[in-house]
C-alpha positions in Angstrom: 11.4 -18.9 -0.7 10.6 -22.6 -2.5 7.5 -23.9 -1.3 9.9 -26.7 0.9 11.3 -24.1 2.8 7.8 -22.8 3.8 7.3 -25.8 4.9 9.3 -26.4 7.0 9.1 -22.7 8.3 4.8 -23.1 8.7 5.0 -19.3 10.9 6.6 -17.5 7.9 4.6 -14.7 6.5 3.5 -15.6 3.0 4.4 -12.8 0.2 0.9 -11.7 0.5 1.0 -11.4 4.5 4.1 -8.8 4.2 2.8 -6.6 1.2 -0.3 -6.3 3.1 0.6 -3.0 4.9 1.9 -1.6 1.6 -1.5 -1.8 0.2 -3.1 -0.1 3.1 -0.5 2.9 2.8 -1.1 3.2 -1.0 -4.8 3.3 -0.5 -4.8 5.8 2.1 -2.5 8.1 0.1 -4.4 7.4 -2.4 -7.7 8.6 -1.1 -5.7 11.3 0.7 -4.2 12.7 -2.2 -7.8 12.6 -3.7 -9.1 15.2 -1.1 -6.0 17.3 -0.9 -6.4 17.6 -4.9 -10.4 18.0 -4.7 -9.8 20.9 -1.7 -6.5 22.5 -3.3 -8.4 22.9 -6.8 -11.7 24.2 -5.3 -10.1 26.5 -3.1 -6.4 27.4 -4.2 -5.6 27.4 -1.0 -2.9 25.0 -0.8 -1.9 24.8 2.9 -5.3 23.7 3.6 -5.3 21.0 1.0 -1.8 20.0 2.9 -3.8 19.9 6.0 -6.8 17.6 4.3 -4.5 15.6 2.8 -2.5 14.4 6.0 -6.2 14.0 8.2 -7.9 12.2 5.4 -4.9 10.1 5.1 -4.5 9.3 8.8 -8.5 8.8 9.1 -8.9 6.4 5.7 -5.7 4.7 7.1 -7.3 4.1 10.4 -10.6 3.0 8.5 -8.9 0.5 6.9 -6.6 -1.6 9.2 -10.1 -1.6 11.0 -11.7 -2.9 8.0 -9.0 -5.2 7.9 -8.8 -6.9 11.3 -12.8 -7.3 11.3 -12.9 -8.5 8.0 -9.7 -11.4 8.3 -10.8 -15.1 9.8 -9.2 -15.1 13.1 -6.1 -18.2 12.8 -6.8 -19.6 16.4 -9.4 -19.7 19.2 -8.3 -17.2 21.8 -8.5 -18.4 25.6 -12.4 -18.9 26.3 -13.8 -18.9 22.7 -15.7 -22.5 22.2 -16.1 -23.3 25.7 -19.9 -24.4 27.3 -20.9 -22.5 30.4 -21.8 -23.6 33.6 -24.9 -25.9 33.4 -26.0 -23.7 36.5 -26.4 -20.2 34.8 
């Protein structure tokens, strides 16, 4: 996409925007395949070290789209943000 087109388009997910879950899968299998290797080698049992591997995954992945939204500037005000109370309370 020329930079023109994303112009005109200003709602189009940048190449960055869309690889962005991509990087969140790598890391988690990443760190998952960490503690099924770490468990598998320690205790040869490698069933379990299936078992790690999937809830480390699912927890690290969790961890980090959390990460994620709490750590990204939020685009627009939702309804309420910015506005002055009452002057009576």
């Amino acid at each position: 996409m020329t930079r023109a087109e994303r112009n005109e388009q200003p709602d189009a997910p940048t190449r960055r925007d869309r690889m962005r879950p991509l990087e969140l899968l790598g890391l988690a299998g990443a760190v998952g395949v960490f503690a099924g290797l770490v468990v598998g080698l320690a205790t040869r049992e490698w069933i379990l070290a299936a078992i790690f591997f999937g809830v480390i995954f699912i927890v690290s992945l969790v961890v980090l789209a959390m990460l994620s939204l709490a750590a990204s500037a939020p685009d627009e005000k939702l309804p309420g943000q910015g506005e002055e109370p009452p002057a009576g309370h």
